[in-house]
Each structure stands twice: as C-alpha cells, then as structure tokens.
gemmi code that builds the backbone of each chain (N, CA, C; Angstrom):
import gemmi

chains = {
    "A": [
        ("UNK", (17.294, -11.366, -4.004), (15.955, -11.881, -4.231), (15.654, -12.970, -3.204)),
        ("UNK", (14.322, -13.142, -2.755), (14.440, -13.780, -1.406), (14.021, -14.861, -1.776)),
        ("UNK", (14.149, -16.258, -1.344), (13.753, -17.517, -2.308), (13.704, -18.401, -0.740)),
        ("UNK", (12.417, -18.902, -0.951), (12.120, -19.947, 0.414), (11.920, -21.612, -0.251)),
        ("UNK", (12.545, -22.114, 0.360), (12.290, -23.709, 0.319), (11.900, -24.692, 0.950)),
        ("UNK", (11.243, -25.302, 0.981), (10.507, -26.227, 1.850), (10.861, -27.443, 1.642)),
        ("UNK", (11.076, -28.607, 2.886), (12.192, -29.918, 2.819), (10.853, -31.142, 4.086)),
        ("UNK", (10.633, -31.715, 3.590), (10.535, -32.347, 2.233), (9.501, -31.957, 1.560)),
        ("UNK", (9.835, -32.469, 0.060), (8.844, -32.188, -0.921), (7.552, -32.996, -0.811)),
        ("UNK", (7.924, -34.041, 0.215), (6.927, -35.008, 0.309), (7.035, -35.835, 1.514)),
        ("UNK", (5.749, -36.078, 2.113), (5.716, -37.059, 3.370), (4.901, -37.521, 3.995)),
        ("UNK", (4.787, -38.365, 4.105), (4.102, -39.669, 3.983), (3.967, -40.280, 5.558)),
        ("UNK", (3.454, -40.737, 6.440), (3.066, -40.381, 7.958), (1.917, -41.258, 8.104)),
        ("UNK", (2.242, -42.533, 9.158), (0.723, -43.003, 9.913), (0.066, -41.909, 10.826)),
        ("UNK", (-1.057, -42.361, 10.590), (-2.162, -41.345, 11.312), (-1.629, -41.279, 12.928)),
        ("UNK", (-1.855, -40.688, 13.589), (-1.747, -40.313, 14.981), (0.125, -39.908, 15.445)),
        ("UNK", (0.812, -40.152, 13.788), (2.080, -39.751, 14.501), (2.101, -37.767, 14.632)),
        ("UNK", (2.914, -37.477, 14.900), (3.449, -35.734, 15.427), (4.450, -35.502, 14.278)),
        ("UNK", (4.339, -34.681, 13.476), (5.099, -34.133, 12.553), (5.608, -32.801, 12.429)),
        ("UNK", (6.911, -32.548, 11.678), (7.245, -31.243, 11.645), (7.923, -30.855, 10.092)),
        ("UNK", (7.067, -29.962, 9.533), (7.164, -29.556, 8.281), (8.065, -28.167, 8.126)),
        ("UNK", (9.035, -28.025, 7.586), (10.648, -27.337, 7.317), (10.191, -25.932, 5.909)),
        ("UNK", (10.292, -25.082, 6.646), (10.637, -23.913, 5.624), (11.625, -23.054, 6.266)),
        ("UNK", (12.414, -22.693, 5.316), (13.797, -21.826, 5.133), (13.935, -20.480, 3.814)),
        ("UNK", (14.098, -19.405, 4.654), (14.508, -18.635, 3.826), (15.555, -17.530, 3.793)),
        ("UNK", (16.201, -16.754, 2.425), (17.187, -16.371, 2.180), (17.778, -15.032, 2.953)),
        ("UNK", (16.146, -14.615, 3.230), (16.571, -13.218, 3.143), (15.904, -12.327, 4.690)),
        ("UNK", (16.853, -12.600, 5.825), (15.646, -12.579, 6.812), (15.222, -11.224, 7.582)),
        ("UNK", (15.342, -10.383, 6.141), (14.213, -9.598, 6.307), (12.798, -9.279, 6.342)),
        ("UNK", (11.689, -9.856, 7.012), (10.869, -10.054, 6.622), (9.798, -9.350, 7.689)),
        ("UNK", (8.383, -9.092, 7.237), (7.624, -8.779, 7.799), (6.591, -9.658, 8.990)),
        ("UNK", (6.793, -10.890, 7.695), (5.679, -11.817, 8.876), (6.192, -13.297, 7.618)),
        ("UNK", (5.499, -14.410, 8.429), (5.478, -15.433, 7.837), (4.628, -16.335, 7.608)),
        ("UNK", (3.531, -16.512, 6.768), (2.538, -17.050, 6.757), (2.504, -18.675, 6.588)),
        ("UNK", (2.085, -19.465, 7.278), (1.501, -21.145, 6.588), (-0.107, -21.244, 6.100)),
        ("UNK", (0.436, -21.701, 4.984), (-1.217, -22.432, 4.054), (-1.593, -23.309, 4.400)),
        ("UNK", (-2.482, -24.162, 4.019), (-3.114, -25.910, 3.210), (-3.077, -25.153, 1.884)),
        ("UNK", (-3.529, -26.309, 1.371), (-4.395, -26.469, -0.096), (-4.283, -27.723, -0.498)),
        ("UNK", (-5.648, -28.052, -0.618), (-5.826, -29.331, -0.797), (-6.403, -29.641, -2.762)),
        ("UNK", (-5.786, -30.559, -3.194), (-5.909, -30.482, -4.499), (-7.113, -30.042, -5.253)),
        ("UNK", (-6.126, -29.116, -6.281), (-7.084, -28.082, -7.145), (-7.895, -26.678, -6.562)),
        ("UNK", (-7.571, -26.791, -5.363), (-8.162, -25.331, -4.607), (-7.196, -24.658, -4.266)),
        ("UNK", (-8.265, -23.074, -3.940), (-7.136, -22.582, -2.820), (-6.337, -22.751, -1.820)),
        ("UNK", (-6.167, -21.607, -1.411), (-4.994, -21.709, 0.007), (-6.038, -21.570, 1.002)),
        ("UNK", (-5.982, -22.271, 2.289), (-6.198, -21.750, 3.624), (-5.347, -21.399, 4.125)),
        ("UNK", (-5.713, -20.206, 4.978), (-4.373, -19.849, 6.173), (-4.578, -20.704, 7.206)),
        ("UNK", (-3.739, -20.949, 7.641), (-3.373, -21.922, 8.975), (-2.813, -20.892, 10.078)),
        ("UNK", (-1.584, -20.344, 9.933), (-1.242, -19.351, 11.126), (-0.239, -18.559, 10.231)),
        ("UNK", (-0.374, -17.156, 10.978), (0.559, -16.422, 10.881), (0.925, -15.578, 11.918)),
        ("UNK", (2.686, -15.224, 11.446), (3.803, -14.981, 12.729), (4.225, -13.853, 12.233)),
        ("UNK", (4.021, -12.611, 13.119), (4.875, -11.713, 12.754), (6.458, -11.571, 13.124)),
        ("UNK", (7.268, -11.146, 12.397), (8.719, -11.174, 12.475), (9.082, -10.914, 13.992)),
        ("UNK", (8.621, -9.748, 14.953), (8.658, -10.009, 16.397), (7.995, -11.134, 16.963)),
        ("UNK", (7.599, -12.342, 16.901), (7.147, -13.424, 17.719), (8.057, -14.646, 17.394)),
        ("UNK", (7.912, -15.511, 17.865), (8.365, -16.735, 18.102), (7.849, -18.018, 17.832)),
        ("UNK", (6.066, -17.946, 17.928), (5.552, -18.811, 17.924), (4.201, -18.466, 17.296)),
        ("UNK", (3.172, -19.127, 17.009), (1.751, -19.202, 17.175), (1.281, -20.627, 16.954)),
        ("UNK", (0.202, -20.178, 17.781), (-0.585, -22.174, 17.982), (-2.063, -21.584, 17.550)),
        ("UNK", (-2.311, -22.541, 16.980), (-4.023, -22.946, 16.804), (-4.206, -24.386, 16.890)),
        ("UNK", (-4.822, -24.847, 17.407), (-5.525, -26.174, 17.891), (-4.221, -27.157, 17.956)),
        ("UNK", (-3.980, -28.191, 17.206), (-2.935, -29.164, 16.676), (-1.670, -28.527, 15.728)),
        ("UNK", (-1.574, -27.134, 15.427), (-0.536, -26.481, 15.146), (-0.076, -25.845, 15.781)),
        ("UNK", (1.388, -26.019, 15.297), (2.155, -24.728, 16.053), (3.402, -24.577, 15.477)),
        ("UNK", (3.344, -23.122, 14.785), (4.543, -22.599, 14.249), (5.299, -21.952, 14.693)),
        ("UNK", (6.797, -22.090, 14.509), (7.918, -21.557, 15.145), (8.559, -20.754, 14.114)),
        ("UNK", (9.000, -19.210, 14.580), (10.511, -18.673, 13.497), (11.244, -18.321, 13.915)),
        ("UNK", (12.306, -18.384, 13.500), (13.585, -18.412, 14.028), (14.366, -16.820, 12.823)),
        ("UNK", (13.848, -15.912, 13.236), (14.232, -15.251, 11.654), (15.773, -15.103, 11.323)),
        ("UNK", (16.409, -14.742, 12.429), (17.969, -14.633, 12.307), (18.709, -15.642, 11.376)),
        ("UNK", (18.026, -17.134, 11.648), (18.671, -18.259, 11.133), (17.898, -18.799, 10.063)),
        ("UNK", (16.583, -18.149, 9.770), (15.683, -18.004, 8.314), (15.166, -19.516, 8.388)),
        ("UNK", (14.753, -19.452, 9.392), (14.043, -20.952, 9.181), (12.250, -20.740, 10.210)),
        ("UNK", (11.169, -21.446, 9.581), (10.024, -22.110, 10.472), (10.011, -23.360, 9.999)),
        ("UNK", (9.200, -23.829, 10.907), (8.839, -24.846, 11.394), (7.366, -24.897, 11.569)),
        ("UNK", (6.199, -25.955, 11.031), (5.260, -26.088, 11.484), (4.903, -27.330, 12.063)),
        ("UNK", (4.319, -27.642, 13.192), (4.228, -29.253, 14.087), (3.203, -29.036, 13.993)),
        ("UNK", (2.786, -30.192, 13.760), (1.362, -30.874, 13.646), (0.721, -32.007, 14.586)),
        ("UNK", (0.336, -32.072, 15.469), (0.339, -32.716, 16.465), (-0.794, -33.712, 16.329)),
        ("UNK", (-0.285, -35.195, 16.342), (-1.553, -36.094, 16.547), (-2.260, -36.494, 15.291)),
        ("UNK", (-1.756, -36.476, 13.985), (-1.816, -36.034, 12.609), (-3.473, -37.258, 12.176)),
        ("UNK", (-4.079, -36.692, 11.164), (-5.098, -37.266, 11.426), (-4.873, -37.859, 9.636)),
        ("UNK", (-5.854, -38.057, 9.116), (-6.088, -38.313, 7.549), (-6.526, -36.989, 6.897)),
        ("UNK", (-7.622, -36.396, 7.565), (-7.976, -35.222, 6.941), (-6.447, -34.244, 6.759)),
        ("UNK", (-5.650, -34.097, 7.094), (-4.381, -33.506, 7.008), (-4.045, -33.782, 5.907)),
        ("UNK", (-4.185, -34.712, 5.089), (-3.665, -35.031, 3.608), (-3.619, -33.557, 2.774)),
        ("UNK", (-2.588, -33.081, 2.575), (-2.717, -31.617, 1.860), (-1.223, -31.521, 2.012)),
        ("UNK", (-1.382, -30.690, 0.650), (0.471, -29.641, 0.394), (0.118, -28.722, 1.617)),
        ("UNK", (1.363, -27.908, 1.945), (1.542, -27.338, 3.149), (2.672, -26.074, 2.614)),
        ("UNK", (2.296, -24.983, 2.554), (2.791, -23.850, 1.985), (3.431, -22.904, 2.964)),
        ("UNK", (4.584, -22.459, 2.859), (4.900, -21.562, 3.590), (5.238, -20.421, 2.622)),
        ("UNK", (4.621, -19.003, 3.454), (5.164, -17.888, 2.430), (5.848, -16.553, 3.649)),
        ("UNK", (6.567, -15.804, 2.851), (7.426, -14.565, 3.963), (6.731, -13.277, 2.982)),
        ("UNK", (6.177, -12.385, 3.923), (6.417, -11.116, 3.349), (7.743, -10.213, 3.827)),
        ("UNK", (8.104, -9.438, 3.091), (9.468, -8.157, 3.115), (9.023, -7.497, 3.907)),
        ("UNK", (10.377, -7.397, 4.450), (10.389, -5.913, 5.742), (10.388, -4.542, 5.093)),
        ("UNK", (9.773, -3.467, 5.244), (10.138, -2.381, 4.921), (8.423, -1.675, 3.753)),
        ("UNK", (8.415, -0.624, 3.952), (7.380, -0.445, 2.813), (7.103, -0.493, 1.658)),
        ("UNK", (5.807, -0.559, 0.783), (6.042, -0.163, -0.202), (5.825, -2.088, -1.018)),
        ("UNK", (6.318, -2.856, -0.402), (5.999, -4.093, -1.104), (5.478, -5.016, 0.361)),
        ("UNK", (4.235, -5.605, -1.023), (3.476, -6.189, -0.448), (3.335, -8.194, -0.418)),
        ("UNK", (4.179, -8.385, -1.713), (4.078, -9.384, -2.697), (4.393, -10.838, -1.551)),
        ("UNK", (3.989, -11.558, -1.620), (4.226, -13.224, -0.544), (5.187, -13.602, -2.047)),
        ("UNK", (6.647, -14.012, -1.116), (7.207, -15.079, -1.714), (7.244, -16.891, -1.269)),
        ("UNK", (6.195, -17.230, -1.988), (6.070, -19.048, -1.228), (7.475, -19.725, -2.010)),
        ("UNK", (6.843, -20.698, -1.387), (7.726, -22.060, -1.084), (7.250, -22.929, -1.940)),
        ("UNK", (7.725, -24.035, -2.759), (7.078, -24.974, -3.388), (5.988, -25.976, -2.317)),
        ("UNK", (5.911, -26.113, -1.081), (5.137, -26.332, -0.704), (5.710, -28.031, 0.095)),
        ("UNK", (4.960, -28.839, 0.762), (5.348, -30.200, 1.442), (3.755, -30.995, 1.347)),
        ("UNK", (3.978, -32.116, 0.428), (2.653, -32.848, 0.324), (3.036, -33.770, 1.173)),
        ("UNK", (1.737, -33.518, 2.210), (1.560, -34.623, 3.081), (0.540, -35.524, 3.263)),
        ("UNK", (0.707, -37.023, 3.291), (-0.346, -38.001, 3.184), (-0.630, -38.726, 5.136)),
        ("UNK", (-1.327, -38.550, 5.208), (-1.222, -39.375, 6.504), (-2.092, -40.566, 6.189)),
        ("UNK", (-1.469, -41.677, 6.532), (-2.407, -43.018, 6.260), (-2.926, -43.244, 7.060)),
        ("UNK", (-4.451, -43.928, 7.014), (-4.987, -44.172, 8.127), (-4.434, -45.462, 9.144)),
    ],
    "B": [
        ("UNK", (-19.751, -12.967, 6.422), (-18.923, -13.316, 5.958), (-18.439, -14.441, 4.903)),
        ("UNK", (-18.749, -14.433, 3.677), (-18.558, -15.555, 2.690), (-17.036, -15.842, 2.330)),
        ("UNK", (-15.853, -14.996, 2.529), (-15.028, -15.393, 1.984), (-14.881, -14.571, 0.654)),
        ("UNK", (-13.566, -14.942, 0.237), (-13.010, -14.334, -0.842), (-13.801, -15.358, -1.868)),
        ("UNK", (-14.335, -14.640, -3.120), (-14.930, -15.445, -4.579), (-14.252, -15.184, -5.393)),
        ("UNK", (-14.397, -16.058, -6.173), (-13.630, -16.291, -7.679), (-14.675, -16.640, -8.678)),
        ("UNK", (-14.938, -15.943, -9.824), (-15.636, -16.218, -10.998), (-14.978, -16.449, -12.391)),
        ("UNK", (-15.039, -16.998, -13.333), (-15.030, -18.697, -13.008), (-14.464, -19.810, -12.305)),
        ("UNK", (-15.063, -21.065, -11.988), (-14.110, -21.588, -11.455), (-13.184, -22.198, -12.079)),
        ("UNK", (-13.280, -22.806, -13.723), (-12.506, -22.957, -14.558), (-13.032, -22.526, -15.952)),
        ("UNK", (-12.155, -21.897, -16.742), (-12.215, -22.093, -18.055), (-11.445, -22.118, -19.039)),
        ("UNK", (-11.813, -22.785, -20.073), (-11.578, -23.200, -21.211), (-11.077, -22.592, -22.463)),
        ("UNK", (-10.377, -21.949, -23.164), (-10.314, -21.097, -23.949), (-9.264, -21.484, -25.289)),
        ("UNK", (-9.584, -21.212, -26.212), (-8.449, -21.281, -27.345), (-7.653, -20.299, -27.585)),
        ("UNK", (-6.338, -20.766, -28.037), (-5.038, -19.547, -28.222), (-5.470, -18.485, -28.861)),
        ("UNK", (-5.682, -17.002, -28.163), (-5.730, -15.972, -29.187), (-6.856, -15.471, -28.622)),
        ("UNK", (-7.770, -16.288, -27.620), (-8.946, -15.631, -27.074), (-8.594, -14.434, -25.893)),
        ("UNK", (-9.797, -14.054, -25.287), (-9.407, -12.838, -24.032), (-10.241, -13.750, -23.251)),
        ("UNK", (-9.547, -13.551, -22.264), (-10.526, -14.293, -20.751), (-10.300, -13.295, -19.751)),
        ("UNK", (-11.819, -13.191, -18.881), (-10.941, -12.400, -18.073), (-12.104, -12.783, -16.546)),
        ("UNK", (-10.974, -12.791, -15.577), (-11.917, -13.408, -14.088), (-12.323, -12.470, -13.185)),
        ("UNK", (-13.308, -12.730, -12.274), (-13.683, -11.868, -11.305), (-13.039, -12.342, -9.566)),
        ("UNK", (-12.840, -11.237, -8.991), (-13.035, -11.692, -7.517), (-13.629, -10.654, -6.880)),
        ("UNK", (-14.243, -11.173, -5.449), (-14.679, -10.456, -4.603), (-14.222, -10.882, -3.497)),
        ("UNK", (-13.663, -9.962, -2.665), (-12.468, -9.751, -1.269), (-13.853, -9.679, -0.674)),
        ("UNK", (-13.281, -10.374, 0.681), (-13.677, -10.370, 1.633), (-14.187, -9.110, 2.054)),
        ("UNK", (-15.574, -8.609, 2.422), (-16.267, -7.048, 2.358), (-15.298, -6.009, 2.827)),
        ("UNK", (-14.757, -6.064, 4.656), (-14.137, -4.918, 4.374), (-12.660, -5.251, 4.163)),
        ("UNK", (-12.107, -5.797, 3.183), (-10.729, -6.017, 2.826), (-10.366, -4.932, 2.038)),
        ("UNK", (-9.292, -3.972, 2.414), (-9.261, -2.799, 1.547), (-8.076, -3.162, 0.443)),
        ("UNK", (-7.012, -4.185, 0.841), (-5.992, -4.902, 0.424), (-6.316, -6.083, -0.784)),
        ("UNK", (-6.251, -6.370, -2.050), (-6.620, -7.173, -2.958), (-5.483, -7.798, -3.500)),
        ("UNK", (-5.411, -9.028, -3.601), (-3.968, -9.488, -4.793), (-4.400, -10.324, -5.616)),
        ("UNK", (-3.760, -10.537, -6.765), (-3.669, -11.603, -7.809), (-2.299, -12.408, -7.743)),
        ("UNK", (-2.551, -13.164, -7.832), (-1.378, -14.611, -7.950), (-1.690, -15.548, -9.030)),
        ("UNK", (-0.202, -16.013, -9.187), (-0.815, -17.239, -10.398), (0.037, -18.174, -9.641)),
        ("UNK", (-0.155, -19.703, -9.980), (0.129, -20.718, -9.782), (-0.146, -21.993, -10.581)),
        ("UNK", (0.898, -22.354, -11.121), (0.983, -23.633, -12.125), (1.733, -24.965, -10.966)),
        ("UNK", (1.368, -26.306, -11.741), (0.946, -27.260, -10.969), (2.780, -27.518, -10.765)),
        ("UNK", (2.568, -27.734, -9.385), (3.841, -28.225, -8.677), (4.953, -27.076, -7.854)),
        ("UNK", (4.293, -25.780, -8.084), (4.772, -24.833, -8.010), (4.073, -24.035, -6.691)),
        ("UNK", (4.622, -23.226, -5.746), (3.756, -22.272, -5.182), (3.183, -21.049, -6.225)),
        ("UNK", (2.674, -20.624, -5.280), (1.929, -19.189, -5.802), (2.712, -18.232, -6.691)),
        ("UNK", (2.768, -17.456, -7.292), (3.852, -16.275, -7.883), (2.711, -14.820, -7.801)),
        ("UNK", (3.571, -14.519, -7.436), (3.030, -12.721, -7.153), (2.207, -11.963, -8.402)),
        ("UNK", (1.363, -11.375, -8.832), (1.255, -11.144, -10.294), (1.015, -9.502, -9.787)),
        ("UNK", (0.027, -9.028, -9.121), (-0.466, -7.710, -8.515), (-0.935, -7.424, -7.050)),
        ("UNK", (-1.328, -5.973, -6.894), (-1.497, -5.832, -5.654), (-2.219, -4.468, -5.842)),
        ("UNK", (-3.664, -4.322, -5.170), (-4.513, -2.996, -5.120), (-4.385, -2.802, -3.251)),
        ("UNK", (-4.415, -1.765, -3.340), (-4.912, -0.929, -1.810), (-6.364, 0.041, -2.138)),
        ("UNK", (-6.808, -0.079, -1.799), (-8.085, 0.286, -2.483), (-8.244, -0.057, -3.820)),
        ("UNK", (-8.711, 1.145, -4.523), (-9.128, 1.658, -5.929), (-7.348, 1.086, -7.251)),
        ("UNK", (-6.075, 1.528, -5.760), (-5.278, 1.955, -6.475), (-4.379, 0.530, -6.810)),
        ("UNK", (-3.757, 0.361, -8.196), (-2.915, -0.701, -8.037), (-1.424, 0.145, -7.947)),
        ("UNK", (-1.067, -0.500, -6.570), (0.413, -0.104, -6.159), (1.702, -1.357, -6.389)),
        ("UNK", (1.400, -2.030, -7.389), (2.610, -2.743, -7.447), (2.352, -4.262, -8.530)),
        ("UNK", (3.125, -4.177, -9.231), (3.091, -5.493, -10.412), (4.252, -5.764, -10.543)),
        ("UNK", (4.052, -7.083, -10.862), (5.080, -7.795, -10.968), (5.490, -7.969, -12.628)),
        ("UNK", (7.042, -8.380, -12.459), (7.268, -8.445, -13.739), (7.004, -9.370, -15.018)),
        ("UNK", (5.930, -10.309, -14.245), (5.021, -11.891, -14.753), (4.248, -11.203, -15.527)),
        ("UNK", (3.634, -9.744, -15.165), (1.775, -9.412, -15.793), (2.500, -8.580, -16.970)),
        ("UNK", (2.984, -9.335, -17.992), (3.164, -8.547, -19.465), (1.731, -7.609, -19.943)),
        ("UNK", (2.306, -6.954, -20.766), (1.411, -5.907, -21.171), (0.165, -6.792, -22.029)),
        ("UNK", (0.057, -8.266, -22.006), (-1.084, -8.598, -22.376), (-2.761, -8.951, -20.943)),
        ("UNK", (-1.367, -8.698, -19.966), (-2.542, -9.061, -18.463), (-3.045, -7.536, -18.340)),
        ("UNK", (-4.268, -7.226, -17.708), (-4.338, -6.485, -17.005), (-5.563, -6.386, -16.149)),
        ("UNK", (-5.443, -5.557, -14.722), (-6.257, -5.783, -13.969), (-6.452, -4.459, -13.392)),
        ("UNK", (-7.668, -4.375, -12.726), (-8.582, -3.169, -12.502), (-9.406, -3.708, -11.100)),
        ("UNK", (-9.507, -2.898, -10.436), (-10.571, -2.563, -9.097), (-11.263, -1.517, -8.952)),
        ("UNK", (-11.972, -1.288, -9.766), (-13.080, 0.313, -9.690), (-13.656, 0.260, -8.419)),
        ("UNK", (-13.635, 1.442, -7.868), (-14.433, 1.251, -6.394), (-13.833, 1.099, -5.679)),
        ("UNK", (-12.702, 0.311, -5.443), (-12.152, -0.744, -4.792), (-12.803, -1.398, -4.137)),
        ("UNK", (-13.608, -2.043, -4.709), (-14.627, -3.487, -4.078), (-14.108, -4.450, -4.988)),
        ("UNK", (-14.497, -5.233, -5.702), (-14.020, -6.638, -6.674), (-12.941, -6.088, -7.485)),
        ("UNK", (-12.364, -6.687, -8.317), (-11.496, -7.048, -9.229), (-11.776, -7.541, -10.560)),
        ("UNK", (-10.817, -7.371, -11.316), (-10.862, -8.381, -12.297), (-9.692, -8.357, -13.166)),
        ("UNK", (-9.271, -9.319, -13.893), (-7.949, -9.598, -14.221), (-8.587, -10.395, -15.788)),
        ("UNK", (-8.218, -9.241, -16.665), (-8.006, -9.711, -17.951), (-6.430, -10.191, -18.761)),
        ("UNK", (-6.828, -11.815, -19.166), (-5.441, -11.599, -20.308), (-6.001, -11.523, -21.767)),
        ("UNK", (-5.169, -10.849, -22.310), (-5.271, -10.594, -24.423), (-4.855, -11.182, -24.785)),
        ("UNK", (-5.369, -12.061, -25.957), (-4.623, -13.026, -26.684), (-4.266, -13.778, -26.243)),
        ("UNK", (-4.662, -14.858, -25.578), (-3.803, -15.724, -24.527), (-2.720, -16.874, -25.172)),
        ("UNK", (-2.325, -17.535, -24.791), (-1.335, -18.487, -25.047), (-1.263, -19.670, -23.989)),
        ("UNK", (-0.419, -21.117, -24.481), (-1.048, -22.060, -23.815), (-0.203, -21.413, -22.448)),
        ("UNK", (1.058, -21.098, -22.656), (1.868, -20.693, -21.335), (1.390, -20.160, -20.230)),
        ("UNK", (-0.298, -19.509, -20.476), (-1.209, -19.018, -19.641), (-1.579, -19.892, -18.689)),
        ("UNK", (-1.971, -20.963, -19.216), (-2.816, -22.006, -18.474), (-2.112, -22.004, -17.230)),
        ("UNK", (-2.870, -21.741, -15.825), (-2.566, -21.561, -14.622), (-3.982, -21.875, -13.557)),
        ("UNK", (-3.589, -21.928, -12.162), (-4.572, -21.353, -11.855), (-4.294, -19.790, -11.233)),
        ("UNK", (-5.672, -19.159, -11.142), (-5.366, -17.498, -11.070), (-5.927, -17.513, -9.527)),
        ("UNK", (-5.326, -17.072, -8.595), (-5.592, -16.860, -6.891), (-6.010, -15.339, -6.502)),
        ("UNK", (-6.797, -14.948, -6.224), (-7.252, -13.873, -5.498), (-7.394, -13.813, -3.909)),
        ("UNK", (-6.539, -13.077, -3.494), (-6.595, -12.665, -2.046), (-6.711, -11.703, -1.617)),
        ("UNK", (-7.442, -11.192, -0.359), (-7.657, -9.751, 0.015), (-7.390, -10.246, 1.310)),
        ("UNK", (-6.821, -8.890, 2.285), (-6.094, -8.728, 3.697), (-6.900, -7.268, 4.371)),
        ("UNK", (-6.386, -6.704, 5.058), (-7.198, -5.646, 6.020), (-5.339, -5.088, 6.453)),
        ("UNK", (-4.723, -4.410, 5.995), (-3.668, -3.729, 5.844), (-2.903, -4.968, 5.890)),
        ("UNK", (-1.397, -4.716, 6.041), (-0.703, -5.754, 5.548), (-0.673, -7.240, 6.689)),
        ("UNK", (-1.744, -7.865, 6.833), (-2.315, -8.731, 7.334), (-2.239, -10.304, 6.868)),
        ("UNK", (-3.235, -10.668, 8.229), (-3.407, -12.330, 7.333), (-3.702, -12.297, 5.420)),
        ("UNK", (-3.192, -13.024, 5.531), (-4.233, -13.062, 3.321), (-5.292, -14.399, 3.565)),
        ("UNK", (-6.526, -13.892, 2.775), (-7.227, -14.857, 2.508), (-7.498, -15.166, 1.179)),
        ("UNK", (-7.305, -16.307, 1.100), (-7.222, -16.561, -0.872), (-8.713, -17.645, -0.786)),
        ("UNK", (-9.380, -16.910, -2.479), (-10.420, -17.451, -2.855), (-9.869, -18.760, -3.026)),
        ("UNK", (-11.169, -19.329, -3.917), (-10.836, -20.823, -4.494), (-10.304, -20.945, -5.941)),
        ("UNK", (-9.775, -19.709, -6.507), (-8.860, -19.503, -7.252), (-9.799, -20.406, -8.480)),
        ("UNK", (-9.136, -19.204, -9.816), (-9.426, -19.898, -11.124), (-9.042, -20.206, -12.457)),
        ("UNK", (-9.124, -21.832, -12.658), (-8.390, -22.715, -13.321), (-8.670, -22.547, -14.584)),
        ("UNK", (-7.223, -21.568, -15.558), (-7.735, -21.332, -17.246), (-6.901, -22.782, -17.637)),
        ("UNK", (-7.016, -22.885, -18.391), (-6.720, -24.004, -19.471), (-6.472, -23.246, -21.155)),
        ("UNK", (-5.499, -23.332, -21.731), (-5.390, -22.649, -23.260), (-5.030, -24.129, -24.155)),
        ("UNK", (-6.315, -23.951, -24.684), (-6.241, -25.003, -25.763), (-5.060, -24.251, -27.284)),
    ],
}
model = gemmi.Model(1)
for chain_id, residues in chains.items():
    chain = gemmi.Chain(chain_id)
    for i, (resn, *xyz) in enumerate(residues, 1):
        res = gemmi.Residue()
        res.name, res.seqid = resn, gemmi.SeqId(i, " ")
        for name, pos in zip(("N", "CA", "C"), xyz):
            atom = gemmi.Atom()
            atom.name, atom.element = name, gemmi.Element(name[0])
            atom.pos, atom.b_iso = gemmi.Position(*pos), 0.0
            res.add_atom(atom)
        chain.add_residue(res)
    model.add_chain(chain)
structure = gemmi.Structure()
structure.add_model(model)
structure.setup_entities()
C-alpha cells in the first residue's frame, strides 16, 4: 500500500526567504506526482505536476523535483511572499492501469511572516 | 471556463438524515472523482467515473454512500442515514484522461 509523507508538518518562514517543502513515498511506482495549495477550508489548487519520466517542472517561483527511484519530491519556493501562507499537499498516482485514485500526504502548513 | 463546482458549500444535517451534493467538472473533463477529507488529514480516495461509467471505489464508500454521473456531465454523491463520522469535507475533481486534477471548492457536511 503506497503511503506518502510530508516533513515538516509545519513551517514557519520570514517573507522573502527560499524554501523547500519534503514529500516521500513508499512505493515508486508511480504514474505522475502532483503538488496542491489549499488554503483554509477550501479546495485544492494544482500548483505543478511531474510525470514519472521528468525530473523537474517550474511555474513562476516554483519548482518541483522527483527523484522516483529514491521516492522522494521536493517543492522550492523561491522568494516566499505572505500570500504563500497555505498547507502544501503532495499526491502520487500508480503506475499501471486500471487505477486512478491520488494517494496524498498529510500536507506542510506554511506561514510566511511578513 | 469556470472551474470545477460544488453544490452545497456547507451543510448541516442531523444523524439519520440523507444529504446528497452536486458537482460539475470542468466542461470537457471526461474523468470525475470524489474525495473526502477530514481536518488535519489529506484527501482520501472515495470514487472515480470515466464518463457515464464508475470504474473504481474505494473501500471508504460503504453501502450507505452512493454516487452517480448520468450523462457523464455532473455528479452527485449521496450518503443514507448519515452519522456524525460523516462530517467531512467532500472534494470533487475532474481531469481530461489521467491528467492534471482539478478540485472544486469542495463540500463541508457537518452531522449534528
């Protein structure tokens, strides 16, 4: 059963520093790897997603890395602002057909102070 | 393009009632899911339509959940009899084959 965890549960950051938010998982079979937001009481936004052949993807001040062999991403956040205040979700879909299901991560609440 | 919807955005209900929510996927999203999520927790898997058809549930949606996509345009996800253990919020996402997911603004039951 594939089980992802995310380190830290929490973090806390002056504004303008560069951060890097930790997900790991069990089983590195996977199809792709998605990062969220969600900012309290709402949904998810997607932020980026990596299919199991890539390495990387960037959008603006992000940029996610996977490493699938060694079951780990990474998301950097560059230049971190206040509006960033949000949990930070990582989820993996399974390699192979037939299942579709995202297994997330408990997620990384992050505060950036101004 | 509006995005994935969710109808209601929260409600209220006493033990023993039926509630049941709507979504609407993103227009041409042929891919639909349901998720639940209680506070402190990520998401948990509940279902999954490809069109019309539901191809996959999880072992969370007891025989008191159930959910339907006629058409395969919207959704909807009824529970029977509910219980407080319900109280969640309920996430709807639709994709364009096994793709990005875009999740509504998801909706918050409460079981009194």
């Amino acid at each position: 059963k594939q089980e992802v965890t995310q380190i830290p549960a929490a973090l806390s950051v002056p504004e303008g520093e560069n951060l890097v938010l930790n997900c790991s998982f069990t089983d590195s079979a996977i199809y792709n790897l998605q990062w969220f937001r969600q900012d309290p009481g709402k949904g998810l936004t997607s932020l980026l997603l990596i299919q199991s052949s890539q390495r990387e993807q960037t959008s603006g001040r992000l940029n996610a890395s996977l490493d699938k062999s060694s079951g780990r991403s990474t998301l950097y956040i560059a230049a971190s602002q206040p509006g960033d205040s949000a949990t930070y979700l990582c989820a993996v879909r399974p390699q192979g057909a037939g299942s579709y299901q995202l297994t997330f991560g408990k997620g990384t609440k992050l505060s950036v102070i101004p | 393009d509006t995005g994935v919807s969710q109808d209601p955005r929260h409600k209220i209900t006493k033990r023993g009632q039926n509630v049941t929510f709507r979504c609407d996927p993103i227009s041409e999203h042929n891919r639909l899911y349901w998720y639940r999520q209680t506070l402190g927790q990520g998401p948990e898997f509940l279902t999954y339509f490809q069109n019309e058809a539901q191809l996959e549930k999880s072992r969370l949606l007891s025989d008191r959940f159930s959910a339907e996509r006629p058409k395969g345009s919207f959704s909807t996800l009824e529970i029977q009899r509910t219980e407080q253990g319900d109280s969640a919020m309920y996430l709807c996402a639709s994709s364009l084959d096994p793709g990005e997911l875009f999740f509504g603004e998801g909706s918050r039951l409460t079981v009194l």
